[in-house]
TIKOLSE-222622 format. One line per field, with one value per atom (N, C-alpha, C): residue in one letter; chain; atom name; x, y, z. Coordinates in steps of 0.2 Angstrom, whole numbers, plus 2048, in hexadecimal, padded with zeros to 3 digits. Layout:
<pts>
residu = [A ...]
chaine = [A ...]
atome = [CA ...]
u = [X ...]
v = [Y ...]
w = [Z ...]
</pts>
This chain:
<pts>
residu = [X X X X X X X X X X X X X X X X X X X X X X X X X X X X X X X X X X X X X X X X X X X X X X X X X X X X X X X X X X X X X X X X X X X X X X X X X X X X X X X X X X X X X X X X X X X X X X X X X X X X X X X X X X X X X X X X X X X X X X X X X X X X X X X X X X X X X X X X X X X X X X X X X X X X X X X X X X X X X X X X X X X X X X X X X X X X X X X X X X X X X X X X X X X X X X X X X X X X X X X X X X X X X X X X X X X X X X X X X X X X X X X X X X X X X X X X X X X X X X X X X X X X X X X X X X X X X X X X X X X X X X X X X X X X X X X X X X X X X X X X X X X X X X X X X X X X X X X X X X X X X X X X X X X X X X X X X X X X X X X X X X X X X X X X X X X X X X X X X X X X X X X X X X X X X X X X X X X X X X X X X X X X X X X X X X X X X X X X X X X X X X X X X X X X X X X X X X X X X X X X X X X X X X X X X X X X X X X X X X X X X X X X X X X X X X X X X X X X X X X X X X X X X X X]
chaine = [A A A A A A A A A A A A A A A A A A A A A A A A A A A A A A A A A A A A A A A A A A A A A A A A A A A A A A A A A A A A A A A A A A A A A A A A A A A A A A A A A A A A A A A A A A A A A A A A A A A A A A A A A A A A A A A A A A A A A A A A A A A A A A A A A A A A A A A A A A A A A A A A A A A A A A A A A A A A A A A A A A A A A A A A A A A A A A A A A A A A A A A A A A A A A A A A A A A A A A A A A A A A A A A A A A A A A A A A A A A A A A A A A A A A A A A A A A A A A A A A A A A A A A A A A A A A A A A A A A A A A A A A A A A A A A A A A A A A A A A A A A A A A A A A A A A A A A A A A A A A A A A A A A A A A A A A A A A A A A A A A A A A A A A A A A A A A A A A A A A A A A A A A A A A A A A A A A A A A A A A A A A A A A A A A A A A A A A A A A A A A A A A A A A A A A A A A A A A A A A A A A A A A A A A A A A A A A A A A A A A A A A A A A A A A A A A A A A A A A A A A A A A A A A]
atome = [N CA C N CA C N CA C N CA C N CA C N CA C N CA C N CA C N CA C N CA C N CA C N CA C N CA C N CA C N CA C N CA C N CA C N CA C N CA C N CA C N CA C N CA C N CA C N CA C N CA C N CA C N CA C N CA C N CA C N CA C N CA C N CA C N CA C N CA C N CA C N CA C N CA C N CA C N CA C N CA C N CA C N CA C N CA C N CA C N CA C N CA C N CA C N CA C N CA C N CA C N CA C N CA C N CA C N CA C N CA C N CA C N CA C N CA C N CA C N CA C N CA C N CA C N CA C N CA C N CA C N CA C N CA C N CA C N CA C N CA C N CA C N CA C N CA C N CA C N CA C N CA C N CA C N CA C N CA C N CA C N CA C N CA C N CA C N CA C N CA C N CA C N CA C N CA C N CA C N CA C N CA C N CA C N CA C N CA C N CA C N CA C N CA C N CA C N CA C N CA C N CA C N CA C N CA C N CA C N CA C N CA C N CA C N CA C N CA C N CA C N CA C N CA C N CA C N CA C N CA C N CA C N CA C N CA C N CA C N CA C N CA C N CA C N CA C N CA C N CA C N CA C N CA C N CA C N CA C N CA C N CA C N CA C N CA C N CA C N CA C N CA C N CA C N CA C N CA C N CA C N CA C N CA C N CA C N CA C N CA C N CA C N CA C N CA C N CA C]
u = [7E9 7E3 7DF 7D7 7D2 7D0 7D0 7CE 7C6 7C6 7C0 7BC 7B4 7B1 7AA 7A7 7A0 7A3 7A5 7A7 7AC 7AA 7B0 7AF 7AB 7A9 7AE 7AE 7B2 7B8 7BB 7C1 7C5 7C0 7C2 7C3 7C0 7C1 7C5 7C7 7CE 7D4 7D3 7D9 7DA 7D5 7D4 7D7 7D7 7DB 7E1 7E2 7EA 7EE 7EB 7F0 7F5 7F3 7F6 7F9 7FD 7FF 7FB 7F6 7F2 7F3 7F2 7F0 7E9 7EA 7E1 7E1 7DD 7DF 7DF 7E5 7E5 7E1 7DF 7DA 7D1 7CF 7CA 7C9 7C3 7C1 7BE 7C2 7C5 7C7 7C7 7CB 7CA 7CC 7CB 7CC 7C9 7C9 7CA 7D0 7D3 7D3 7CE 7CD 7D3 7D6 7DB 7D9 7DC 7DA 7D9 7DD 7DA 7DA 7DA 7D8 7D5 7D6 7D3 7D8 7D7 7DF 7D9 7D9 7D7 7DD 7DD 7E2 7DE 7E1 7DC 7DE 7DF 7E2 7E7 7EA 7F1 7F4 7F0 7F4 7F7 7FC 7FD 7FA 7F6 7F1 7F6 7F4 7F5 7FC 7FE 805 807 810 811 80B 80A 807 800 7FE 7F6 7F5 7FA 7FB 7F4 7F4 7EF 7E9 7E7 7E1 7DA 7D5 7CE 7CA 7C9 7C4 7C6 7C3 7C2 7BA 7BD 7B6 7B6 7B3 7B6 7B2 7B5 7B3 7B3 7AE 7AC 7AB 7AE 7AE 7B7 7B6 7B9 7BE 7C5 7C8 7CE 7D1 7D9 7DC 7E2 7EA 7EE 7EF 7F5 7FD 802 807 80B 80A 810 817 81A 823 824 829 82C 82D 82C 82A 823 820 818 817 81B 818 81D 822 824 820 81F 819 814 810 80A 80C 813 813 814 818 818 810 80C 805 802 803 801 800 80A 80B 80A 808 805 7FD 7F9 7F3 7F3 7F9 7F9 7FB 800 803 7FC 7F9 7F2 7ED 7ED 7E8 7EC 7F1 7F8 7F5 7F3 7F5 7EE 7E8 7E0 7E3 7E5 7E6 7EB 7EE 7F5 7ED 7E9 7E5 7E2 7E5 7E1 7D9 7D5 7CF 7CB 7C7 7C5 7C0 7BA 7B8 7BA 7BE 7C1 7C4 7C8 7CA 7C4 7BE 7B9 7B6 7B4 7B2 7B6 7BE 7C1 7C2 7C2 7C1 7B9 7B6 7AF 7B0 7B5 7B4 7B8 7C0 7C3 7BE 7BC 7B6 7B4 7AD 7AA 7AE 7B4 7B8 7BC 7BE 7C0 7BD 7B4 7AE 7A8 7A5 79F 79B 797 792 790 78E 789 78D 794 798 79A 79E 79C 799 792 78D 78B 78D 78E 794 799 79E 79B 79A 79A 79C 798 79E 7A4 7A3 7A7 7AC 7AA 7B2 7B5 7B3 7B5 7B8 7B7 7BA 7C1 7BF 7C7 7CC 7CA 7CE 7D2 7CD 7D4 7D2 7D1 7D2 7CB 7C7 7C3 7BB 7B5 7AF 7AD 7A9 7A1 79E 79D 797 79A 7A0 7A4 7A4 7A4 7A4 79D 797 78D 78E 792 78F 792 797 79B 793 792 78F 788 787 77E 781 785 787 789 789 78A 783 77E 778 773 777 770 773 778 77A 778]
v = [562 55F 55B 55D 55A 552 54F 549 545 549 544 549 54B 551 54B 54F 54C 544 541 53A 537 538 535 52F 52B 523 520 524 520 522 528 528 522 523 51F 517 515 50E 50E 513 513 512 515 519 510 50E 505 502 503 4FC 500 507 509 50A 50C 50E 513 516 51F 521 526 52A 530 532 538 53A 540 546 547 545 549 550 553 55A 55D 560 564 56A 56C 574 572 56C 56A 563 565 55E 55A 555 54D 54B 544 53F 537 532 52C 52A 523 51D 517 516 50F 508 505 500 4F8 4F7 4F4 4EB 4E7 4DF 4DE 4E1 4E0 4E4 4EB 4F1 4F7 4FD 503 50A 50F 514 517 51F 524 52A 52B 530 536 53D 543 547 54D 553 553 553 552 54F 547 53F 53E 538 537 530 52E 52A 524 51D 519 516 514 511 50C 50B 507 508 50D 50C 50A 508 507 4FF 4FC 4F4 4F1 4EE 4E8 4EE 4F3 4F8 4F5 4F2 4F1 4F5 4FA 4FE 505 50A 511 514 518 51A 522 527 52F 530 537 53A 540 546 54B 54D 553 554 553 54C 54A 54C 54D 551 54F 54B 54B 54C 54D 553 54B 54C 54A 54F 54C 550 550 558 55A 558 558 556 553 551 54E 551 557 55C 55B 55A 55A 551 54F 547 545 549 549 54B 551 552 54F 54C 54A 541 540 539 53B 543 545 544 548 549 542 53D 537 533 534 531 536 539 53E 53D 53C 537 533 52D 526 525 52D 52D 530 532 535 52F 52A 525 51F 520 51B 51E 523 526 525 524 522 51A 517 511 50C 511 510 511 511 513 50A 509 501 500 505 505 506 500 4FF 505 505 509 512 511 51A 51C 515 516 519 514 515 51C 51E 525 52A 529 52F 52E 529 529 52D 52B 52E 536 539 540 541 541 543 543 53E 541 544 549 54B 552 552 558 55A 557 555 55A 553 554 558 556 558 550 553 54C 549 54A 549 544 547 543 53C 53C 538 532 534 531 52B 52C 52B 525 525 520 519 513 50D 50D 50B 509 503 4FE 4F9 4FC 501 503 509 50C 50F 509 505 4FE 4FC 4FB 4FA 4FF 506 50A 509 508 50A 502 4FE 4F8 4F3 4F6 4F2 4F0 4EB 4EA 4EE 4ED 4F2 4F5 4EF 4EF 4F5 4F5 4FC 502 504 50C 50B 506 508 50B 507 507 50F 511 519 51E 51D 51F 520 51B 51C 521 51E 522 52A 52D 533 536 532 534 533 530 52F 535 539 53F 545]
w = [145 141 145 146 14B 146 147 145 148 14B 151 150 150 150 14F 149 147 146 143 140 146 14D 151 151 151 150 14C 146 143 141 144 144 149 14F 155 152 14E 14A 147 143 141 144 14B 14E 152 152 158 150 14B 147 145 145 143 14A 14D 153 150 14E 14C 152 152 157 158 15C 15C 163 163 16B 16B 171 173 175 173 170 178 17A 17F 183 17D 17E 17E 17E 180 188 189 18F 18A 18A 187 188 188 187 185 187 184 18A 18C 18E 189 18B 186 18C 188 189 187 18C 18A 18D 18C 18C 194 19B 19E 1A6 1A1 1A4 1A2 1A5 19E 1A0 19C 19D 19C 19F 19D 19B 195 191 193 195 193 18F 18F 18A 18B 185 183 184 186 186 17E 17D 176 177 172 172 16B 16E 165 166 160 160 165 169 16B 172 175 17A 17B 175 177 171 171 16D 16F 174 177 177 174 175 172 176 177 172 175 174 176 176 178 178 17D 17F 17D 17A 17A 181 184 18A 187 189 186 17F 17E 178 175 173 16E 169 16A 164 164 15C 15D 159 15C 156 154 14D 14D 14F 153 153 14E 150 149 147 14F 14D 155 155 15B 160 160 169 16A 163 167 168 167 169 170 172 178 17E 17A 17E 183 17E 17E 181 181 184 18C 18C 195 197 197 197 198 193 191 199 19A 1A1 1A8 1A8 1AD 1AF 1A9 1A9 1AE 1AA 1AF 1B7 1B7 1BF 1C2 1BF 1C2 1C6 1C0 1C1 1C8 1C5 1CA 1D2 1D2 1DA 1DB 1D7 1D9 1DC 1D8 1D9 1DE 1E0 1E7 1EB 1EC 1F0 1F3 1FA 1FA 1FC 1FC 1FE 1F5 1F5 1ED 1EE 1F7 1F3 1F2 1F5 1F5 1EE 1EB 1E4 1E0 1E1 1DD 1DC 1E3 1E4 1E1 1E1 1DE 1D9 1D3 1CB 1CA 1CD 1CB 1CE 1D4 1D4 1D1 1CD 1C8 1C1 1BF 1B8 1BB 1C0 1C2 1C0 1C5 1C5 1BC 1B8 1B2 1AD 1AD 1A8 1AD 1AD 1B0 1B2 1B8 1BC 1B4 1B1 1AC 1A7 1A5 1A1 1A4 1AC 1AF 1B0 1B0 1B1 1AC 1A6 19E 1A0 1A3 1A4 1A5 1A3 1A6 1AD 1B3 1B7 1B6 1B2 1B0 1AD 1AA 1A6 1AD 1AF 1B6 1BA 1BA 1C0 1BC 1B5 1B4 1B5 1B4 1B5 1BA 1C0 1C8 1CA 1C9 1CB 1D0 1D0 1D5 1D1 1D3 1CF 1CE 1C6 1C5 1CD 1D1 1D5 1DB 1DA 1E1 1DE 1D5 1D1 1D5 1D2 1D5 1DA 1E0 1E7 1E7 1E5 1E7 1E3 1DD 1DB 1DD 1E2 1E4 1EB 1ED 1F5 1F2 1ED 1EC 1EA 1E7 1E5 1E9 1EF 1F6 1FB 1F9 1FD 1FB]
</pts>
């Protein structure tokens, strides 16, 4: 069942004071950036979003088009927690990286490669900096050194 579509604003207000269990729909380029108290996740298709793993959850940001499943039974929410944590070893291995600005540059070419330049470009750098760990001011600098190439 798609829950997110035309009204994603305000599902997504729901989804921040319920903390439902939902999937971000596998078959589409989406996903969430969950803003969390003193960092940020990005989930993509077919992360399992809400509940115990998103407690202390800020905020969310949607990334593309938008779309989420409720799981139907306990394979599909096994699932979607595999997925979930394959996401984070994703992000884990940008951030094993000791050089802030290389972290930087590779969150911004992951979107780029993901979503498209355009989708990207739409990111805050600040919410980009929490993702992999370094200031607003290192996503700019990566970000102007790609647009002065």
């Amino acid at each position: 069942m798609s829950v997110a579509s035309n009204s994603a604003s305000c599902e997504l207000d729901n989804f921040l004071r319920q903390k439902n269990l939902l999937i971000i729909n596998p078959k589409r380029k989406n996903g969430l950036i969950l803003i969390k108290t003193y960092y940020a996740e990005f989930a993509g298709p077919g992360a399992i979003i809400g509940g115990c793993f998103d407690q202390d959850l800020q905020d969310v940001i949607p990334v593309g088009n938008l779309s989420l499943l409720e799981p139907l039974n306990n394979q599909d929410r096994q699932r979607a927690y595999l997925i979930r944590r394959q996401w984070v070893k994703l992000t884990k291995q940008i951030i094993d990286n000791p050089l802030s600005h290389e972290r930087a540059q590779v969150i911004l070419n992951q979107f780029e490669h993901w979503f498209d330049a355009e989708t990207a470009k739409n990111v805050p750098d600040a919410v980009f900096a929490l993702i992999v760990g370094v200031l607003p001011e290192t996503i700019t600098k990566a970000r102007d050194l790609v647009n002065r190439l």
